[in-house]
C-alpha positions in Angstrom: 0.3 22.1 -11.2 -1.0 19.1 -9.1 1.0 16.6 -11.6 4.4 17.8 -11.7 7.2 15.8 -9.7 8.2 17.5 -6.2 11.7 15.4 -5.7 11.7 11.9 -4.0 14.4 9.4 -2.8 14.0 6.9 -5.6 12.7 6.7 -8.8 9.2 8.3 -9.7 6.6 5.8 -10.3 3.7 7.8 -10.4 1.5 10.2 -8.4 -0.8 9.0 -5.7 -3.8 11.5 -4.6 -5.3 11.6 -1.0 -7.0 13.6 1.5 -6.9 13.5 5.4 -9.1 14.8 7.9 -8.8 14.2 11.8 -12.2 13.8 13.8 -11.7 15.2 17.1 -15.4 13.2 18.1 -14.4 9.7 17.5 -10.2 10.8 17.9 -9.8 8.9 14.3 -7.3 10.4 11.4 -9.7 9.5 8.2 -7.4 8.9 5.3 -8.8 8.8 1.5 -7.5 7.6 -1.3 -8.4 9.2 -4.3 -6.4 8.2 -7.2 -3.4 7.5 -8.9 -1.6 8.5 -12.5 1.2 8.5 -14.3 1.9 4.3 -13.1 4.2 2.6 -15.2 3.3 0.4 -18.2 2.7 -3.0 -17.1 1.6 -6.2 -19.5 0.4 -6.2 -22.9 -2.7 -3.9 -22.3 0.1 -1.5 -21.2 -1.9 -1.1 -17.8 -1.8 -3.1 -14.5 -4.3 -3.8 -11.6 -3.2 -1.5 -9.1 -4.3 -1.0 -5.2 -3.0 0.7 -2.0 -2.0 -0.4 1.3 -2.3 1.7 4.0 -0.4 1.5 7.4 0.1 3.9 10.2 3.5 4.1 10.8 5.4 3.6 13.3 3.5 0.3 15.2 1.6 -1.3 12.0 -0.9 -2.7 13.7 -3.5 -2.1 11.9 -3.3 -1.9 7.7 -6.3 -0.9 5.6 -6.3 -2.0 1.3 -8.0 -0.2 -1.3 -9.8 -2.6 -4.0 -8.0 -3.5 -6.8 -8.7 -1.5 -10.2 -8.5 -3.3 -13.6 -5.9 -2.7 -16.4 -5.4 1.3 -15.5 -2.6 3.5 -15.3 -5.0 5.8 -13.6 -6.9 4.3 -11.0 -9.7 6.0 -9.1 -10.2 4.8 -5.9 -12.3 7.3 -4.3 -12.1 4.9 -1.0 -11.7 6.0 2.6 -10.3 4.5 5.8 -10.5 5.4 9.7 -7.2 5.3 11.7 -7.9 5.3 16.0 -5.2 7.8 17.1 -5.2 10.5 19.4 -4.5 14.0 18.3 -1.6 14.7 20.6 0.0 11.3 18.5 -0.3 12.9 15.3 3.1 14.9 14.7 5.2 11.7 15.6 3.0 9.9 13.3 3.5 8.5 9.6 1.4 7.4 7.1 3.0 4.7 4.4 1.0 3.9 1.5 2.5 1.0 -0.8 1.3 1.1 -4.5 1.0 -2.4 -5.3 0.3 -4.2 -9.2 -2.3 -7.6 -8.3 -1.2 -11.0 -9.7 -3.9 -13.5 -10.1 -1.1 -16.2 -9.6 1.7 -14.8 -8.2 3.6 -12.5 -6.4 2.2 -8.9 -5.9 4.3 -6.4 -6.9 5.4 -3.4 -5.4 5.3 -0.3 -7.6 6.1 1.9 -4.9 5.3 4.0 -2.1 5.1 7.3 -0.3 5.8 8.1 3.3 3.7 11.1 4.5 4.5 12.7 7.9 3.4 16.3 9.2 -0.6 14.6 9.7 -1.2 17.1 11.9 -0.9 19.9 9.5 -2.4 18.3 6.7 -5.6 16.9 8.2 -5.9 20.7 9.4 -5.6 22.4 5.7 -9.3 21.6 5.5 -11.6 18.7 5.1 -10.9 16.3 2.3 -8.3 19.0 0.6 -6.5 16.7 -2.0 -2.7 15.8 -1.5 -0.7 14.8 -4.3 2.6 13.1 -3.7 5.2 11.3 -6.0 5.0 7.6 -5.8 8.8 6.6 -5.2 10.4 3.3 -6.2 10.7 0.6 -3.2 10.6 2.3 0.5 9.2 1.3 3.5 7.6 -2.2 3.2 9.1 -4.9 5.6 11.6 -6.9 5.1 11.1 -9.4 2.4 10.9 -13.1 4.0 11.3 -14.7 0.4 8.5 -16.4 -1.5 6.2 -19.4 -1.2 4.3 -20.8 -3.9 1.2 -23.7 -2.9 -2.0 -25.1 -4.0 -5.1 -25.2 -2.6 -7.2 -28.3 -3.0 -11.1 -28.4 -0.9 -13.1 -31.7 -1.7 -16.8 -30.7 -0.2 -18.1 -34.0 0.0 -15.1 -34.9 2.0 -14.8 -31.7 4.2 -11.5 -31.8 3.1 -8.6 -29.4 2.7 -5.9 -30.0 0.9 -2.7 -28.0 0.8 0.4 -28.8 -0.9 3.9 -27.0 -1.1 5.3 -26.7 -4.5 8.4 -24.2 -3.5 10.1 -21.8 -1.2 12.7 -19.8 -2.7 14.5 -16.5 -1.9 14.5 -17.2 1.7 15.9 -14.6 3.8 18.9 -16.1 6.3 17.0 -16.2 9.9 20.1 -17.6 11.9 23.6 -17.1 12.8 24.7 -19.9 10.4 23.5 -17.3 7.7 20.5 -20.1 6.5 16.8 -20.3 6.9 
């Protein structure tokens, strides 16, 4: 069955649900993301707003982001995205997709992720095949800089902006004296 758990590193958060297929014409690794189940609770509708990040591991240069779905613990996402890469790059390749819950006003949080390597053999086990994968707990994200919370403030008739720093906290240490 598609939904059981195949193993992980971390906790199980889920199951995410793609399909990859590499287009020797354009040399791009199409990636789509389905859906999602099995997400944990989250507020008191007892779903969250969940969405996918997707980055091409190991350079990052490019990320692609699903939309965000409302209240559901079973997105569909049915949403596809074009990664430039040659085809002999493909078996030292990874893809990392971050399951993420959207907060209006604060901090997005991780839910979890799933590292997928061996592209080359799945974009060849047929076009658009579904892929399911257990969403594991943390993994793979960069390093967390801390957080910064502001307010933005635009006055039209002024053509002004106006941005204000409320707090920084959680900064990580970026020198030898161990502060930021």
């Amino acid at each position: 069955s598609p939904l059981l758990p195949t193993g992980g590193s971390g906790a199980t958060r889920g199951r995410l649900c793609v399909a990859l297929r590499y287009s020797f014409g354009t040399q791009q690794l199409v990636v789509r993301v389905l859906r999602a189940t099995q997400l944990p609770p989250k507020g008191p509708h007892g779903g969250g707003d969940p969405y996918v990040r997707i980055h091409l591991l190991p350079d990052r240069k490019r990320k692609f982001q699903t939309r965000v779905q409302r209240r559901t613990r079973e997105p569909v996402f049915d949403e596809a995205f074009a990664f430039a890469v040659p085809f002999g790059e493909l078996p030292a390749r990874r893809l990392h997709f971050g399951v993420y819950d959207f907060e209006r006003f604060g901090r997005h949080e991780l839910v979890g992720s799933v590292v997928m390597g061996n592209l080359l053999e799945a974009a060849e086990r047929g076009a658009d095949e579904p892929l399911w994968r257990d969403i594991v707990e943390g993994g793979g994200e960069k390093a967390d800089l801390g957080e910064l919370n502001f307010s933005l403030c635009y006055l039209p008739t002024a053509g002004r902006l106006t941005v204000t720093i409320i707090r920084a906290a959680n900064l990580r240490a970026m020198d030898l004296t161990g502060l930021s």
